[in-house]
NUTORMAR-933718 format. One record per residue: residue in one letter; y, z, x of N, C-alpha, C in turn. Coordinates in steps of 0.05 Angstrom, whole numbers, padded with zeros to 5 digits, always signed. Example, Ala and Ser with C-alpha at 12.3 -4.5 7.8 and 13.67 -1.06 7.14 Angstrom:
BEGIN
A-00114+00156+00264-00090+00156+00246-00066+00156+00264;S-00045+00142+00257-00021+00143+00273+00001+00157+00258;
This chain:
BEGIN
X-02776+02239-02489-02790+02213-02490-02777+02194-02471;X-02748+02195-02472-02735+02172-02454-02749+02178-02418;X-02743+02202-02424-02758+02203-02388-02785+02198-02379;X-02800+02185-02400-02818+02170-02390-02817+02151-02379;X-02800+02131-02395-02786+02100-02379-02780+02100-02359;X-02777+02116-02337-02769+02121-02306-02790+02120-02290;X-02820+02122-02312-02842+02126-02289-02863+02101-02291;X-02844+02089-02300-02858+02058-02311-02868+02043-02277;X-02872+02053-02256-02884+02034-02236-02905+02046-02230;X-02926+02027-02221-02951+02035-02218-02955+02046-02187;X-02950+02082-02184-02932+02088-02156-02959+02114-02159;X-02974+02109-02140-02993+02132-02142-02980+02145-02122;X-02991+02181-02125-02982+02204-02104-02988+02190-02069;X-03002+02176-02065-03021+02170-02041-02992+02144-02025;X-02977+02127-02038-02949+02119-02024-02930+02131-02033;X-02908+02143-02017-02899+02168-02031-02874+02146-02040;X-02845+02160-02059-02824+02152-02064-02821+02123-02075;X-02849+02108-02091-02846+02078-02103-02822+02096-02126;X-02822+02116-02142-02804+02118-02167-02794+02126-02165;X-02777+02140-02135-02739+02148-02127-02725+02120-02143;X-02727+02099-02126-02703+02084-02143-02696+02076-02167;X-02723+02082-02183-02728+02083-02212-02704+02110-02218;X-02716+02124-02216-02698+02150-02221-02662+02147-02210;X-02662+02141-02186-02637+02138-02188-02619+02126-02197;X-02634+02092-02201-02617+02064-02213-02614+02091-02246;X-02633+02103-02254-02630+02112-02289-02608+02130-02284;X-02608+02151-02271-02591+02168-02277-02560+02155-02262;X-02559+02142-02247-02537+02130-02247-02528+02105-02253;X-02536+02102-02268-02525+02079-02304-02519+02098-02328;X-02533+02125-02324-02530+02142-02342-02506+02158-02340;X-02495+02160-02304-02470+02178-02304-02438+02152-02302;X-02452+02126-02299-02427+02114-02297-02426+02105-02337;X-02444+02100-02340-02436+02098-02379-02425+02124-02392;X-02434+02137-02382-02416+02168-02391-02390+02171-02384;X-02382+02168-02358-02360+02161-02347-02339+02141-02368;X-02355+02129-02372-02342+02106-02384-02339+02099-02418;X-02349+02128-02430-02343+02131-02455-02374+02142-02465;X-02386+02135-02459-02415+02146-02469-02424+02166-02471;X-02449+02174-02481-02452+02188-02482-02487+02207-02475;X-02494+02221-02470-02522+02230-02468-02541+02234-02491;X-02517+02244-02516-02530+02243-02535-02548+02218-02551;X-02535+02197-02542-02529+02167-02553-02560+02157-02540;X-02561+02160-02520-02589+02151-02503-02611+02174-02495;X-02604+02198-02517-02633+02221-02520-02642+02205-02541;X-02614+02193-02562-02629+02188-02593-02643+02158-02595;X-02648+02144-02562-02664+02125-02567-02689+02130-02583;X-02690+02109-02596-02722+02122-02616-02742+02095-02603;X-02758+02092-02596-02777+02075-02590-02804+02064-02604;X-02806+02046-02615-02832+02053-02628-02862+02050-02615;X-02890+02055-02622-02905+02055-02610-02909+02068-02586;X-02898+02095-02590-02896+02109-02556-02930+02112-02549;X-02948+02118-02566-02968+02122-02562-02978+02114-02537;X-02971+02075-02538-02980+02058-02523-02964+02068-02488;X-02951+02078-02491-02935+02089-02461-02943+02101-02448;X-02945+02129-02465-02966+02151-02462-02992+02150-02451;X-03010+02130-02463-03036+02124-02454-03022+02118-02437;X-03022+02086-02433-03015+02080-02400-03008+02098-02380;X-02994+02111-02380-02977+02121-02359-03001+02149-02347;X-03018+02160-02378-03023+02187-02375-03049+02172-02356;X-03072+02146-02360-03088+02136-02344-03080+02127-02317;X-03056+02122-02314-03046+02124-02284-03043+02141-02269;X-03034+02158-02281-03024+02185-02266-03052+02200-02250;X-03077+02199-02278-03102+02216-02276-03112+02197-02251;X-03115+02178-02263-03142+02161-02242-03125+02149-02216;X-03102+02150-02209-03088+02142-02182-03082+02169-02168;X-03089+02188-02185-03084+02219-02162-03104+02231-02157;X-03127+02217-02180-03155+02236-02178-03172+02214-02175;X-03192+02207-02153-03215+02192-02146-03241+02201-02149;X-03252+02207-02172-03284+02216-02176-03295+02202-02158;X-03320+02205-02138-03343+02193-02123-03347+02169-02146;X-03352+02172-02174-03376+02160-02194-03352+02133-02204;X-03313+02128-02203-03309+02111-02206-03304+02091-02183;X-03313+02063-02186-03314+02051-02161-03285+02038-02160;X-03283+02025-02139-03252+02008-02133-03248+01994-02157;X-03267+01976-02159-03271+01951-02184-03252+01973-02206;X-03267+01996-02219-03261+02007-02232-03232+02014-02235;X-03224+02033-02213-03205+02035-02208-03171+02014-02214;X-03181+01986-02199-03163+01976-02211-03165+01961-02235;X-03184+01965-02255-03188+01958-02276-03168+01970-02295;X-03164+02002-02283-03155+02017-02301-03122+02016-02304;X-03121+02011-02268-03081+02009-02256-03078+01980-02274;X-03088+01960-02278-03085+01940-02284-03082+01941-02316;X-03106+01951-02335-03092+01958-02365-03076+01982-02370;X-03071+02005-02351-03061+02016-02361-03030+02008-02358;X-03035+01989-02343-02996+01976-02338-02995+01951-02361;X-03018+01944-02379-03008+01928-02388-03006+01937-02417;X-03018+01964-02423-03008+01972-02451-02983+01988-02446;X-02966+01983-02414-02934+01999-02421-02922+01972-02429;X-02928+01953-02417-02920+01926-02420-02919+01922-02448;X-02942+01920-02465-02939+01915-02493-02916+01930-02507;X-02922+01956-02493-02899+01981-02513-02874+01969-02502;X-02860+01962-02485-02838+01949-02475-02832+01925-02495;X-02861+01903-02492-02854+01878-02512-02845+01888-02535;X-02860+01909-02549-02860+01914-02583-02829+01923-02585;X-02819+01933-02561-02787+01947-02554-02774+01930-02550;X-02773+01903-02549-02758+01878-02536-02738+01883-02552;X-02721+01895-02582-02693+01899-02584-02683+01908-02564;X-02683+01925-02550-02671+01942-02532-02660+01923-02506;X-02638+01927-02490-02622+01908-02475-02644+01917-02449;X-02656+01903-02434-02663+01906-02406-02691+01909-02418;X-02714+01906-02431-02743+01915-02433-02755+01893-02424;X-02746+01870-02425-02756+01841-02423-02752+01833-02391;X-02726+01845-02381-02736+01853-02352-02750+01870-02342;X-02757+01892-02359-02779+01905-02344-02804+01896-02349;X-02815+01889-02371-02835+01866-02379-02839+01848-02356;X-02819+01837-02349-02830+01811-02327-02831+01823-02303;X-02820+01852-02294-02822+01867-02272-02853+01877-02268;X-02859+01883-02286-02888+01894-02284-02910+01873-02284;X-02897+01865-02308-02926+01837-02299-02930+01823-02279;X-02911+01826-02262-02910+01807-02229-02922+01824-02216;X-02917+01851-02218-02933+01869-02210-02962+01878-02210;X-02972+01870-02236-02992+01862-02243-03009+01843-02222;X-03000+01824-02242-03008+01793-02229-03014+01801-02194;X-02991+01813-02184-03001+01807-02150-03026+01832-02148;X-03028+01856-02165-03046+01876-02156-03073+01855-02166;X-03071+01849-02190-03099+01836-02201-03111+01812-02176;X-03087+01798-02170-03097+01771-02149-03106+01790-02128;X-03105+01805-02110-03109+01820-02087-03137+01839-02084;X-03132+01860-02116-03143+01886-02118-03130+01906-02108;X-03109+01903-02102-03094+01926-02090-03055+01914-02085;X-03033+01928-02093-03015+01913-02086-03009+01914-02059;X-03001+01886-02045-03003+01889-02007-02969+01889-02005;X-02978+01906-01984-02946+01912-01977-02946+01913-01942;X-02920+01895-01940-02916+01883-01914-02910+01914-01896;X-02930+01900-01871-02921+01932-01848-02895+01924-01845;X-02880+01899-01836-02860+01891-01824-02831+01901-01845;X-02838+01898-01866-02818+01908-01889-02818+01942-01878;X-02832+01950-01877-02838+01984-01871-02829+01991-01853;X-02833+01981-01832-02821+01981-01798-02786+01985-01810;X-02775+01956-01817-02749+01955-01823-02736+01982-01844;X-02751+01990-01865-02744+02000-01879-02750+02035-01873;X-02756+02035-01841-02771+02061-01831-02778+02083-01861;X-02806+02067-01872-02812+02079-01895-02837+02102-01886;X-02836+02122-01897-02860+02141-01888-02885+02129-01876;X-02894+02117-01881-02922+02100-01875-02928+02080-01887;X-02946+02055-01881-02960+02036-01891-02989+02044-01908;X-02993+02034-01921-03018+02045-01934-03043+02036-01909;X-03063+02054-01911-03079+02051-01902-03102+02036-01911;X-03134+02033-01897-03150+02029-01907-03169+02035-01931;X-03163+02064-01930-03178+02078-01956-03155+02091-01982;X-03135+02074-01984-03114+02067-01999-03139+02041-02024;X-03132+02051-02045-03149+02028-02076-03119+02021-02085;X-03093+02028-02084-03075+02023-02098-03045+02008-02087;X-03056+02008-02060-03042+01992-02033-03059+01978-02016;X-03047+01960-02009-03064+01948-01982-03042+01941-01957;X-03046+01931-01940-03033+01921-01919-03040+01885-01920;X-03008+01876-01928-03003+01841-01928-03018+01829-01908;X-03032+01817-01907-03040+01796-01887-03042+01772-01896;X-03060+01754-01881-03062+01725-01881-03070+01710-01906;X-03092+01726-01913-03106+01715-01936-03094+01737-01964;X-03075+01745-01959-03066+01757-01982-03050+01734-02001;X-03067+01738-02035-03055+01729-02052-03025+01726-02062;X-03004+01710-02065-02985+01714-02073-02969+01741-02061;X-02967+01729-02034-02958+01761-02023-02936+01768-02017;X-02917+01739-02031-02886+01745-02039-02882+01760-02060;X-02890+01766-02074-02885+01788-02101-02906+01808-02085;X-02912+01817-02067-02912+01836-02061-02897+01858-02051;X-02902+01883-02041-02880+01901-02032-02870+01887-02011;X-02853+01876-02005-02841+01859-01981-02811+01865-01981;X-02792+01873-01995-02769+01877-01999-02759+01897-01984;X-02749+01911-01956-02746+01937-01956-02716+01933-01966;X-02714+01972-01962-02694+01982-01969-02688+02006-01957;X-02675+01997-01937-02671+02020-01908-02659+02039-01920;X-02636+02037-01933-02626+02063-01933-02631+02089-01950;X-02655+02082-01970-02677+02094-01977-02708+02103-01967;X-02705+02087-01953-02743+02080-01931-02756+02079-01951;X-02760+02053-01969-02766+02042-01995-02776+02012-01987;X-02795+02001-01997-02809+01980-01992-02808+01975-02024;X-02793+01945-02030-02797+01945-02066-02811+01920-02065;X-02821+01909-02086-02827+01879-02094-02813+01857-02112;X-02811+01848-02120-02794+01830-02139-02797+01851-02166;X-02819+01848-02167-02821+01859-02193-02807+01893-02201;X-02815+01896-02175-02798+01931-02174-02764+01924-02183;X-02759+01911-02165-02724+01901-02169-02723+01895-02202;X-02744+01876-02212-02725+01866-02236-02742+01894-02259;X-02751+01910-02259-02765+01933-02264-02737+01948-02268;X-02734+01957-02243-02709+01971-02239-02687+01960-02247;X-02674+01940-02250-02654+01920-02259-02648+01936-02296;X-02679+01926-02301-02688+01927-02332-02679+01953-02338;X-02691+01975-02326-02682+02004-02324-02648+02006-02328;X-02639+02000-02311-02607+02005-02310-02591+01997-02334;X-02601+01975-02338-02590+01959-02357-02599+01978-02392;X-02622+01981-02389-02635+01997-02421-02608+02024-02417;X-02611+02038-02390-02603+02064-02392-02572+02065-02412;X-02557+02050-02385-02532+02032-02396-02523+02035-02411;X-02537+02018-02431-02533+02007-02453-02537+02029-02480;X-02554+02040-02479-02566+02063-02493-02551+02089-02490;X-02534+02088-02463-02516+02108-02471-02486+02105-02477;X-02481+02081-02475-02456+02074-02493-02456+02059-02512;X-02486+02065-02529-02480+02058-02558-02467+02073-02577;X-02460+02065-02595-02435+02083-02616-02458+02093-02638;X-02474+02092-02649-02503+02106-02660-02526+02120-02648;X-02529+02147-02659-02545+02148-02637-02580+02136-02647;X-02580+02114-02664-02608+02098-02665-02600+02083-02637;X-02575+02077-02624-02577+02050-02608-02564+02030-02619;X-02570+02022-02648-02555+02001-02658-02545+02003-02685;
């Protein structure tokens, strides 16, 4: 169950590597808390409630951002990236005991917010260039766009690089990821394995 929480960004197959740093910020909070007295067992036995709500989300992302039927339209499309990120969001809120969920909460919803203002999250070529990231999204990209002039709020967009990854993040990715490190962390150098 915990290794779902790693795939918490809305990262379709079509821009490659949005959930490397997800994965890595986790597993390394996971090997320096271990290091440091913790344990693996301690942060398997997170228990979470309402996984349901994760599950959906994540399982409607995965389908409809890798698979494009002719019969769903764009509109559609981000109808779906847009609730299915916001029932991980709820399952995060309903999780707000947990140390770091409330940053991922505000990570996603910025995330949100800039895909919903746009229809697509825009991500700077010029971040890409710097961050010599595989490619810029293209035109026939529903789940990326390319930043321009009249792009909404296009500082919380992908604008952040991260060269030594070839990673383009957003605010919200950072405090996403932040949130991540911190849950992992914490969860594995608890002394119960409920967490608390």
């Amino acid at each position: 169950m915990f290794r779902a929480i790693l795939l918490l960004h809305p990262a379709p197959a079509s821009y490659a590597g949005d959930v490397l740093p997800l994965v890595i910020i986790g597993v390394g909070a996971a090997l320096v808390a271990r290091a440091r007295g913790g344990s693996f067992e301690a942060l398997a036995a997170t228990e979470f409630r309402v996984v349901g709500l994760l599950a959906g989300g994540l399982a409607l992302q995965v389908v409809f951002t890798s698979w494009h039927p002719e019969w769903i339209s764009d509109r559609m499309t981000l109808a779906i990236i847009v609730w299915s990120n916001a029932a991980v969001i709820l399952f995060i809120v309903l999780n707000r005991r947990f140390p770091g969920t409330m940053l991922m909460a505000a990570g996603l919803a910025l995330n949100i917010l800039v895909i919903a203002a746009n229809g697509a999250m825009p991500v700077s070529e010029r971040a890409v260039e710097v961050a010599k990231a595989p490619r810029a999204p293209n035109e026939a990209s529903i789940e990326h766009e390319i930043l321009g002039p009249h792009t909404v709020l296009g500082w919380l967009g992908d604008v952040v690089p991260i060269p030594r990854g070839r990673e383009v993040l957003s605010i919200g990715d950072l405090l996403l990821i932040a949130g991540i490190g911190r849950l992992v962390y914490v969860q594995t150098r608890a002394r119960t394995p409920s967490g608390w």
